[in-house]
ZANU-736358 format. One line per field, with one value per residue (C-alpha): residue number from 1; residue in one letter; chain; x, y, z. Coordinates in Angstrom, 2 decimals, decimal comma. Last residue first. Layout:
# ZANU-736358
resi	c(NUM | ...)
resn	c(A | ...)
chain	c(A | ...)
x	c(X | ...)
y	c(Y | ...)
z	c(Z | ...)
***
This chain:
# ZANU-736358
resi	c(177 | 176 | 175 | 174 | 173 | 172 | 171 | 170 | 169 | 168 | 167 | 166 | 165 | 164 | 163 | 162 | 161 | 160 | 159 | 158 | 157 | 156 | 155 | 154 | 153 | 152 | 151 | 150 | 149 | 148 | 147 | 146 | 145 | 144 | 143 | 142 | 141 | 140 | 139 | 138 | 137 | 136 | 135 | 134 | 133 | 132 | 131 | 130 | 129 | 128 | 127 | 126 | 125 | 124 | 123 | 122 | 121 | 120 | 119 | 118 | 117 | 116 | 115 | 114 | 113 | 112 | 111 | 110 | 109 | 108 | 107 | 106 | 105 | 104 | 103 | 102 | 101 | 100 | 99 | 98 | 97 | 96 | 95 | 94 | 93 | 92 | 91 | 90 | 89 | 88 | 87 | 86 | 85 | 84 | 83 | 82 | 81 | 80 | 79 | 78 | 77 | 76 | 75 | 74 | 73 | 72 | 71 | 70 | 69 | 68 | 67 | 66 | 65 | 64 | 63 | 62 | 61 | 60 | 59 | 58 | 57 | 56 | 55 | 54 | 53 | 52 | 51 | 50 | 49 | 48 | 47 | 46 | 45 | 44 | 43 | 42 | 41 | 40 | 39 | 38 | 37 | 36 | 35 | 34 | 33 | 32 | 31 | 30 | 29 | 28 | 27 | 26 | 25 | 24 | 23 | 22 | 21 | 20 | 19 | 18 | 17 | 16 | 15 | 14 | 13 | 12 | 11 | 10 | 9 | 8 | 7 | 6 | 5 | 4 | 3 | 2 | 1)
resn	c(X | X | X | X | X | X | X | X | X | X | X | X | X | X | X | X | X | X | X | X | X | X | X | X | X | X | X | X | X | X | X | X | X | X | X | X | X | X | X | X | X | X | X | X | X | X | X | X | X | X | X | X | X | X | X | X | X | X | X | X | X | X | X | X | X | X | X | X | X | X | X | X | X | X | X | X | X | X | X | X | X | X | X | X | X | X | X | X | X | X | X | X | X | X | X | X | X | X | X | X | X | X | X | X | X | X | X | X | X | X | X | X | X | X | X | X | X | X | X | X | X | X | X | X | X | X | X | X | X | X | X | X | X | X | X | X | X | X | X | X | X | X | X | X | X | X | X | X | X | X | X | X | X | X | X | X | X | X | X | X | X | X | X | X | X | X | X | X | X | X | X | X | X | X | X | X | X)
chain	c(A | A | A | A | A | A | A | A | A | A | A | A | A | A | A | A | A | A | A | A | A | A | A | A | A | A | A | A | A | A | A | A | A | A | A | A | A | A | A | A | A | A | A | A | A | A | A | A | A | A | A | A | A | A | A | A | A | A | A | A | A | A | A | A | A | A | A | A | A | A | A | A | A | A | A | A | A | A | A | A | A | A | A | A | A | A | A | A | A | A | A | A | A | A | A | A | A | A | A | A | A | A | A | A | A | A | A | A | A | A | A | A | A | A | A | A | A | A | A | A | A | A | A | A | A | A | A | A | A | A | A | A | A | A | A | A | A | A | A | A | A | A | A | A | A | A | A | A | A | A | A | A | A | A | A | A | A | A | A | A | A | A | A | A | A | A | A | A | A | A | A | A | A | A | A | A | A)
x	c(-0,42 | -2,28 | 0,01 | 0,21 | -0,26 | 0,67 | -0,75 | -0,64 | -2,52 | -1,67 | -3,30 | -4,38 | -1,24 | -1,90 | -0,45 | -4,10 | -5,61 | -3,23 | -2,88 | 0,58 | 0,26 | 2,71 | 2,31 | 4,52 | 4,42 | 5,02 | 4,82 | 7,97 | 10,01 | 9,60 | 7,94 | 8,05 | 5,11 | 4,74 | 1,41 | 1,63 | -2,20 | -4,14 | -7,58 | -10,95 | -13,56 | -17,11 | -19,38 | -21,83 | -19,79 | -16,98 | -16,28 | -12,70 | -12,78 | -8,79 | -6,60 | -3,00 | 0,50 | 2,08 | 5,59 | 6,55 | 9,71 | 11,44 | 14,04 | 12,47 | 8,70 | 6,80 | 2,92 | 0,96 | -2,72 | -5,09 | -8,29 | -10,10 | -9,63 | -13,08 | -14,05 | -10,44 | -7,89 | -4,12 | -0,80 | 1,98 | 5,39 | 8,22 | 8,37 | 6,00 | 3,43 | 2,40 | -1,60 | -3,64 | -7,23 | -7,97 | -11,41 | -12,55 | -15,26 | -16,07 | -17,75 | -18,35 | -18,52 | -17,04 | -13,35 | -13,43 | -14,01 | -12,19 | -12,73 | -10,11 | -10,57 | -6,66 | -7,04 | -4,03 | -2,14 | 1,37 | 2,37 | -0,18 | -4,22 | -3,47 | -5,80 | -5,46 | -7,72 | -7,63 | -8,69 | -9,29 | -8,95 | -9,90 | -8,88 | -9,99 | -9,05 | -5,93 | -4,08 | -1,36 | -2,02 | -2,20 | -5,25 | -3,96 | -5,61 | -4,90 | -4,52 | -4,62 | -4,42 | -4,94 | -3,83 | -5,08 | -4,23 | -1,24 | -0,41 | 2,84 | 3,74 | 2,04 | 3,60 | 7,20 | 8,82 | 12,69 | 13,70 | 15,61 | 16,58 | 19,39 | 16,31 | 15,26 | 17,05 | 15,34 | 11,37 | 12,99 | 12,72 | 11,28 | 12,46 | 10,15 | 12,06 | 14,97 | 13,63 | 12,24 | 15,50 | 17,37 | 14,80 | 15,09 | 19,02 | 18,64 | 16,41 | 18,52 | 21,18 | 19,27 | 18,54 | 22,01 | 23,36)
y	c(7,64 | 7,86 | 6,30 | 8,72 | 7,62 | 9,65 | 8,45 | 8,42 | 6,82 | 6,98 | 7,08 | 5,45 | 3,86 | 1,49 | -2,14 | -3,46 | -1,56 | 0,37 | 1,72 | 2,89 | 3,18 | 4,99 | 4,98 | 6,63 | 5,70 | 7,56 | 6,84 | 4,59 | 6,56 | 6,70 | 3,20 | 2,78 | 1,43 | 0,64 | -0,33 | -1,68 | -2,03 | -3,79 | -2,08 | -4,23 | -1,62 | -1,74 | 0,93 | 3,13 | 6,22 | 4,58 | 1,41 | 0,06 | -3,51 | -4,24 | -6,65 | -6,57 | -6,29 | -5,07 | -3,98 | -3,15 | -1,11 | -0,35 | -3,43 | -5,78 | -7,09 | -8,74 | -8,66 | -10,52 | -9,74 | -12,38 | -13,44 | -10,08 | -7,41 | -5,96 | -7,91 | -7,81 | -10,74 | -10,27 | -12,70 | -11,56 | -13,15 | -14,73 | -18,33 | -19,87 | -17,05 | -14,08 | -13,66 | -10,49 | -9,96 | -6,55 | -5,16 | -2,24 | 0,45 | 3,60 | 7,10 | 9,68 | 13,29 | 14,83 | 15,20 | 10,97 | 9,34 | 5,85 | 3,25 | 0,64 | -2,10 | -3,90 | -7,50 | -9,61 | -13,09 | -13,73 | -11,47 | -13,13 | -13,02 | -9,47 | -6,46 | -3,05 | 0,09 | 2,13 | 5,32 | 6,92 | 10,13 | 11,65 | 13,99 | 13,22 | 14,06 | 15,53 | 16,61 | 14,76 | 13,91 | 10,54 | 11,43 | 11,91 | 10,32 | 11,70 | 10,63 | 11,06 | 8,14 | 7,91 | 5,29 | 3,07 | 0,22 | -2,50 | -1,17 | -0,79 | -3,63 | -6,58 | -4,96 | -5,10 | -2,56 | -2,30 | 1,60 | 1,14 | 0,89 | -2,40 | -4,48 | -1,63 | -3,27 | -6,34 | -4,84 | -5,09 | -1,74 | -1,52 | -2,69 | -1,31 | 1,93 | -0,39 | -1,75 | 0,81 | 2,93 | -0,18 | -0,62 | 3,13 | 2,46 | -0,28 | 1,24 | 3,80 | 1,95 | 0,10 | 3,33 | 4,69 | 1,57)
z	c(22,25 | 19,60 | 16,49 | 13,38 | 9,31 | 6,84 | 3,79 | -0,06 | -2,70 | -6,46 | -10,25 | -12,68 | -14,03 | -17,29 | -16,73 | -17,40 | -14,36 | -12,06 | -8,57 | -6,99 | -3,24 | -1,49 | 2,88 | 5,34 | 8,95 | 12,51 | 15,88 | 16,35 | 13,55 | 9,99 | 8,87 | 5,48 | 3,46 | -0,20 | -1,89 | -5,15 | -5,77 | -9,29 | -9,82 | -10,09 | -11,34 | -10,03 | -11,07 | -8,96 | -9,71 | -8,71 | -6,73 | -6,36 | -5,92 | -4,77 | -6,64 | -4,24 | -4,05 | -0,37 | 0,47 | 3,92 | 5,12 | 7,76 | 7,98 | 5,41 | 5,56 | 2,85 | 1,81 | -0,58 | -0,82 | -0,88 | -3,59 | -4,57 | -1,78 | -1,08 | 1,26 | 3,34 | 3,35 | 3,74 | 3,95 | 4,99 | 4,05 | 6,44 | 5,12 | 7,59 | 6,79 | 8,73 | 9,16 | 8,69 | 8,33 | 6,87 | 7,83 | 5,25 | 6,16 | 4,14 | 4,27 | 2,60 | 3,54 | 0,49 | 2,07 | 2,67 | 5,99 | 6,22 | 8,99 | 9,03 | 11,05 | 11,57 | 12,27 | 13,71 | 13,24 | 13,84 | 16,84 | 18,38 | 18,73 | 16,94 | 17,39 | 15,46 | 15,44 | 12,20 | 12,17 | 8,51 | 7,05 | 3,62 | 0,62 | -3,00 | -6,42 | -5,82 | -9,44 | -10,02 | -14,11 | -13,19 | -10,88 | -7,09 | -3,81 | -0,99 | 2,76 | 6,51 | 9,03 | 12,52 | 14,30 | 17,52 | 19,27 | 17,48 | 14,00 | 15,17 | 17,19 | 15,22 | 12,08 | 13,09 | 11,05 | 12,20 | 12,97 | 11,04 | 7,60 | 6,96 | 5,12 | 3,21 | 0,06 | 0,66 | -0,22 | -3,93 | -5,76 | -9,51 | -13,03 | -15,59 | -16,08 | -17,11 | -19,55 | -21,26 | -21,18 | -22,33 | -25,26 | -26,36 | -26,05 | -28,47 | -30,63 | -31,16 | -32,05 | -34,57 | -36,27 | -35,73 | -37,88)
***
């Protein structure tokens, strides 16, 4: 009996670690997230990127300068320059969807990245080609956003590969004014 009790509560615990955060339960946060507003001009972002173990494995900043035909449909060029000196360009295309969701396209996202918006906060899921050390690796994203004040943005990304964390992302990211 206290072996199959254990196992029970070892399978709750499980279980319940796997659930995660619906977008929804930001939907009362303000200020509201309207992505056509705030990543319209320029940002600056600055961000790390930490090992499962936490340690920081690289340091960078990017500007991103945002354009939208309408508040539907905008392009955000993101221009990253890491700690080491390298650098990096990726050109999200951004459209919202009948039912409310983002869609995303960049070259190194494989197929479209899913995106939905609820009072602050936006959550994205995404296959990104990561290169490293000359490699290739596709990585899965879960890339939260939460939008502090008018100016000001907070960024969690959770990669993975296979279910198996890898590490995270995170960014600040400013408005110019």
């Amino acid at each position: 009996m206290k072996i199959k009790a254990f196992i029970a509560s070892i399978s709750a615990a499980l279980l319940t670690a796997c659930g995660s955060v619906e977008v929804n339960h930001y939907a009362s946060e303000k200020p509201e997230l309207e992505l056509s507003t705030y990543f319209n001009g320029t940002l600056d972002a600055w961000g790390i990127f930490q090992k499962r173990d936490g340690t920081v494995a690289r340091r960078f900043h990017v500007v991103i300068e945002g354009t939208w035909k309408s508040p539907t449909e905008g392009v955000l060029d993101e221009r990253f320059t890491y700690s080491d000196g390298e650098t990096q360009r990726r050109v999200w295309t951004l459209k919202r969807q009948p039912d409310g969701t983002w869609q995303g396209t960049a070259d190194d996202v494989v197929g479209v990245a899913i995106g939905k918006v609820a009072g602050n906060a936006l959550h994205w899921k995404y296959v990104l080609r990561l290169p490293v050390d000359g490699k290739e690796y596709l990585v899965n994203f879960d890339d939260w956003m939460w939008l502090l004040d008018e100016q000001s943005m907070m960024n969690r990304s959770v990669m993975s590969k296979f279910g198996v964390d890898l590490g995270e992302v995170t960014l600040f990211f400013k408005k110019r004014t």
